[in-house]
C-alpha positions in Angstrom: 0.0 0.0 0.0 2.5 2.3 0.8 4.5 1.8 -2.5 1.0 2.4 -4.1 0.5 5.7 -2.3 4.1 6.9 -3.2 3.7 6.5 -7.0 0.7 8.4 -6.9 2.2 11.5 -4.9 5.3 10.9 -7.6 2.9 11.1 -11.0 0.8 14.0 -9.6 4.2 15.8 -9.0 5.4 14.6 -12.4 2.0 16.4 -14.0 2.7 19.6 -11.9 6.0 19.3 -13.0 6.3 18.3 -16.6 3.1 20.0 -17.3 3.9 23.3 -15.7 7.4 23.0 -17.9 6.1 22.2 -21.4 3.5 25.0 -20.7 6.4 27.4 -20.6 8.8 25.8 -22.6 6.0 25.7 -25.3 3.5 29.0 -24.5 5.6 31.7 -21.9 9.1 31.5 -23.4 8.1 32.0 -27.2 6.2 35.1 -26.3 8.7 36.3 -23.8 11.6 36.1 -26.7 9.4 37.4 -29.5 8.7 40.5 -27.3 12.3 40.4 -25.7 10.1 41.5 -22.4 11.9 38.8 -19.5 9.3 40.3 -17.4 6.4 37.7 -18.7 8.5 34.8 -17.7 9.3 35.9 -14.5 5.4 36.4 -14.3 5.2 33.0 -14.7 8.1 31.7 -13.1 6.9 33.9 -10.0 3.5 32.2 -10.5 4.6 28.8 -11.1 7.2 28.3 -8.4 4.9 28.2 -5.6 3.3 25.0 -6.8 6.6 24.0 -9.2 9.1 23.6 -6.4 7.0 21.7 -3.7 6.5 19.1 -6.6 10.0 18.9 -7.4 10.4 18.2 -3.8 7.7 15.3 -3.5 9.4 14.3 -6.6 12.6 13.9 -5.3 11.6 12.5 -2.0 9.4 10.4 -3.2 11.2 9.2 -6.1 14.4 8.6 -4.0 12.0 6.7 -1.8 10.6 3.8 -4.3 14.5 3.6 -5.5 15.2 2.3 -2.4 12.2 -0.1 -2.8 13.6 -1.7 -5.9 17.5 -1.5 -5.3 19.4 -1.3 -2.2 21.6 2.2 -1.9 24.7 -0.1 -2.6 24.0 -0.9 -5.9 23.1 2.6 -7.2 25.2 3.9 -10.0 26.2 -0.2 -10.5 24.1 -0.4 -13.7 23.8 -4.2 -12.7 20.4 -4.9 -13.5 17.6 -3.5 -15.7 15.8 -1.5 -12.8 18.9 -0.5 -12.0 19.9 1.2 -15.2 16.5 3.1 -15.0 16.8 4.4 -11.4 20.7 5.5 -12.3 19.8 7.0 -15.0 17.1 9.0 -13.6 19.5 10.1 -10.4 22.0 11.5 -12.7 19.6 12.9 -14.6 18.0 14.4 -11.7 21.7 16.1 -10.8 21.4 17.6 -13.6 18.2 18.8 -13.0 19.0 20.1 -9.5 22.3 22.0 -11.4 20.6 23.9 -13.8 17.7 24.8 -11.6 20.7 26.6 -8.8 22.1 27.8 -12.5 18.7 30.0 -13.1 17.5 30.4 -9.7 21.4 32.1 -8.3 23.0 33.1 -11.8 20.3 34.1 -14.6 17.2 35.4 -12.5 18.9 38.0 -10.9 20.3 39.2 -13.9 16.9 38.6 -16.0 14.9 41.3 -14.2 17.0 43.9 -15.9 19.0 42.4 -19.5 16.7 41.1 -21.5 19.7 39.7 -23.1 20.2 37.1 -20.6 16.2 35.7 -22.3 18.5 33.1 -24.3 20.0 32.0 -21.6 16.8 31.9 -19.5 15.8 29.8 -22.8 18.3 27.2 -22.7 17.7 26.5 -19.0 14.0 26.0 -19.5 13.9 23.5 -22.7 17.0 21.5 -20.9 15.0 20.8 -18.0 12.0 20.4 -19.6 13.7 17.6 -22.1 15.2 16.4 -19.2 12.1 16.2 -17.4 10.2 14.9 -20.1 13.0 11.5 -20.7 12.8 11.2 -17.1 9.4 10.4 -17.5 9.7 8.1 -20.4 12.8 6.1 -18.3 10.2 5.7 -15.1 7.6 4.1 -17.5 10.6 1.2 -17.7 10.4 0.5 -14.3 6.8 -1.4 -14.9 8.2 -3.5 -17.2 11.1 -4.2 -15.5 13.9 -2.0 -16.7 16.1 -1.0 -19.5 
Protein backbone atom coordinates (compact mmCIF):
# COMPACT_ATOMS: atom_id res chain seq x y z
CA UNK A 1 0.00 0.00 0.00
CA UNK A 2 2.47 2.26 0.82
CA UNK A 3 4.47 1.84 -2.52
CA UNK A 4 1.00 2.44 -4.06
CA UNK A 5 0.54 5.71 -2.34
CA UNK A 6 4.14 6.92 -3.17
CA UNK A 7 3.67 6.45 -7.03
CA UNK A 8 0.72 8.43 -6.89
CA UNK A 9 2.17 11.47 -4.90
CA UNK A 10 5.27 10.91 -7.57
CA UNK A 11 2.90 11.09 -10.99
CA UNK A 12 0.78 14.04 -9.58
CA UNK A 13 4.17 15.82 -9.05
CA UNK A 14 5.37 14.61 -12.36
CA UNK A 15 1.96 16.36 -14.02
CA UNK A 16 2.67 19.55 -11.87
CA UNK A 17 5.98 19.27 -13.02
CA UNK A 18 6.34 18.29 -16.58
CA UNK A 19 3.13 20.03 -17.34
CA UNK A 20 3.88 23.28 -15.69
CA UNK A 21 7.36 22.96 -17.86
CA UNK A 22 6.10 22.17 -21.42
CA UNK A 23 3.50 24.95 -20.75
CA UNK A 24 6.43 27.44 -20.58
CA UNK A 25 8.77 25.75 -22.62
CA UNK A 26 6.01 25.72 -25.30
CA UNK A 27 3.46 28.98 -24.46
CA UNK A 28 5.59 31.65 -21.94
CA UNK A 29 9.08 31.49 -23.39
CA UNK A 30 8.14 32.04 -27.19
CA UNK A 31 6.25 35.05 -26.28
CA UNK A 32 8.69 36.26 -23.75
CA UNK A 33 11.59 36.06 -26.69
CA UNK A 34 9.42 37.37 -29.53
CA UNK A 35 8.66 40.46 -27.29
CA UNK A 36 12.27 40.35 -25.73
CA UNK A 37 10.12 41.48 -22.40
CA UNK A 38 11.89 38.77 -19.47
CA UNK A 39 9.33 40.31 -17.42
CA UNK A 40 6.42 37.71 -18.74
CA UNK A 41 8.50 34.84 -17.68
CA UNK A 42 9.31 35.89 -14.50
CA UNK A 43 5.41 36.39 -14.32
CA UNK A 44 5.15 33.04 -14.73
CA UNK A 45 8.07 31.71 -13.09
CA UNK A 46 6.89 33.88 -9.98
CA UNK A 47 3.46 32.19 -10.45
CA UNK A 48 4.61 28.83 -11.07
CA UNK A 49 7.16 28.34 -8.38
CA UNK A 50 4.90 28.22 -5.58
CA UNK A 51 3.30 25.00 -6.80
CA UNK A 52 6.59 24.00 -9.22
CA UNK A 53 9.13 23.56 -6.37
CA UNK A 54 7.03 21.72 -3.72
CA UNK A 55 6.49 19.14 -6.63
CA UNK A 56 10.02 18.94 -7.37
CA UNK A 57 10.44 18.24 -3.77
CA UNK A 58 7.68 15.31 -3.55
CA UNK A 59 9.36 14.33 -6.58
CA UNK A 60 12.58 13.95 -5.26
CA UNK A 61 11.58 12.45 -2.01
CA UNK A 62 9.40 10.44 -3.25
CA UNK A 63 11.19 9.15 -6.11
CA UNK A 64 14.35 8.56 -4.03
CA UNK A 65 12.00 6.66 -1.78
CA UNK A 66 10.57 3.81 -4.32
CA UNK A 67 14.45 3.60 -5.45
CA UNK A 68 15.20 2.25 -2.43
CA UNK A 69 12.21 -0.12 -2.83
CA UNK A 70 13.57 -1.69 -5.90
CA UNK A 71 17.53 -1.47 -5.33
CA UNK A 72 19.41 -1.27 -2.17
CA UNK A 73 21.56 2.21 -1.90
CA UNK A 74 24.72 -0.14 -2.60
CA UNK A 75 24.02 -0.89 -5.85
CA UNK A 76 23.07 2.62 -7.22
CA UNK A 77 25.21 3.85 -10.01
CA UNK A 78 26.21 -0.23 -10.45
CA UNK A 79 24.15 -0.41 -13.72
CA UNK A 80 23.77 -4.17 -12.71
CA UNK A 81 20.38 -4.87 -13.46
CA UNK A 82 17.59 -3.50 -15.65
CA UNK A 83 15.79 -1.54 -12.82
CA UNK A 84 18.95 -0.52 -12.02
CA UNK A 85 19.93 1.17 -15.18
CA UNK A 86 16.47 3.13 -15.01
CA UNK A 87 16.85 4.44 -11.38
CA UNK A 88 20.74 5.53 -12.28
CA UNK A 89 19.82 7.04 -15.00
CA UNK A 90 17.08 9.02 -13.58
CA UNK A 91 19.48 10.13 -10.43
CA UNK A 92 21.95 11.48 -12.65
CA UNK A 93 19.60 12.95 -14.64
CA UNK A 94 18.00 14.44 -11.67
CA UNK A 95 21.66 16.07 -10.78
CA UNK A 96 21.39 17.60 -13.64
CA UNK A 97 18.19 18.78 -13.02
CA UNK A 98 18.95 20.10 -9.51
CA UNK A 99 22.32 21.98 -11.44
CA UNK A 100 20.57 23.88 -13.76
CA UNK A 101 17.72 24.85 -11.58
CA UNK A 102 20.69 26.57 -8.81
CA UNK A 103 22.14 27.83 -12.51
CA UNK A 104 18.74 29.99 -13.09
CA UNK A 105 17.49 30.35 -9.70
CA UNK A 106 21.36 32.14 -8.31
CA UNK A 107 22.99 33.05 -11.84
CA UNK A 108 20.33 34.10 -14.57
CA UNK A 109 17.23 35.44 -12.49
CA UNK A 110 18.94 37.99 -10.90
CA UNK A 111 20.33 39.19 -13.93
CA UNK A 112 16.88 38.57 -16.04
CA UNK A 113 14.94 41.32 -14.22
CA UNK A 114 16.99 43.94 -15.90
CA UNK A 115 18.98 42.44 -19.51
CA UNK A 116 16.73 41.10 -21.53
CA UNK A 117 19.71 39.74 -23.08
CA UNK A 118 20.18 37.12 -20.57
CA UNK A 119 16.17 35.66 -22.26
CA UNK A 120 18.45 33.06 -24.28
CA UNK A 121 20.03 31.96 -21.63
CA UNK A 122 16.78 31.90 -19.51
CA UNK A 123 15.76 29.75 -22.79
CA UNK A 124 18.32 27.24 -22.70
CA UNK A 125 17.75 26.53 -19.04
CA UNK A 126 14.04 25.96 -19.49
CA UNK A 127 13.92 23.53 -22.71
CA UNK A 128 16.99 21.47 -20.88
CA UNK A 129 15.03 20.78 -18.01
CA UNK A 130 11.96 20.36 -19.56
CA UNK A 131 13.70 17.61 -22.11
CA UNK A 132 15.25 16.41 -19.17
CA UNK A 133 12.10 16.15 -17.42
CA UNK A 134 10.20 14.90 -20.06
CA UNK A 135 12.98 11.48 -20.68
CA UNK A 136 12.82 11.15 -17.06
CA UNK A 137 9.40 10.44 -17.51
CA UNK A 138 9.66 8.10 -20.44
CA UNK A 139 12.80 6.14 -18.25
CA UNK A 140 10.19 5.66 -15.12
CA UNK A 141 7.58 4.10 -17.48
CA UNK A 142 10.60 1.16 -17.66
CA UNK A 143 10.35 0.53 -14.26
CA UNK A 144 6.76 -1.38 -14.93
CA UNK A 145 8.18 -3.48 -17.19
CA UNK A 146 11.11 -4.16 -15.49
CA UNK A 147 13.91 -2.01 -16.75
CA UNK A 148 16.10 -1.03 -19.53
Amino acid sequence: MMQQLLLIIHILCVAIWVGGHIFIAVRILPKSLRQKNPAILLRMEKAYEPIGMPALLLLVITGVWMATLYVPISQWFSFSSPIEKVISIKLLLLFCTLLLALSAQFRVIPKLKNNAAKLHEMAFHIITVTFIAIVMLILGTFIRFGGL
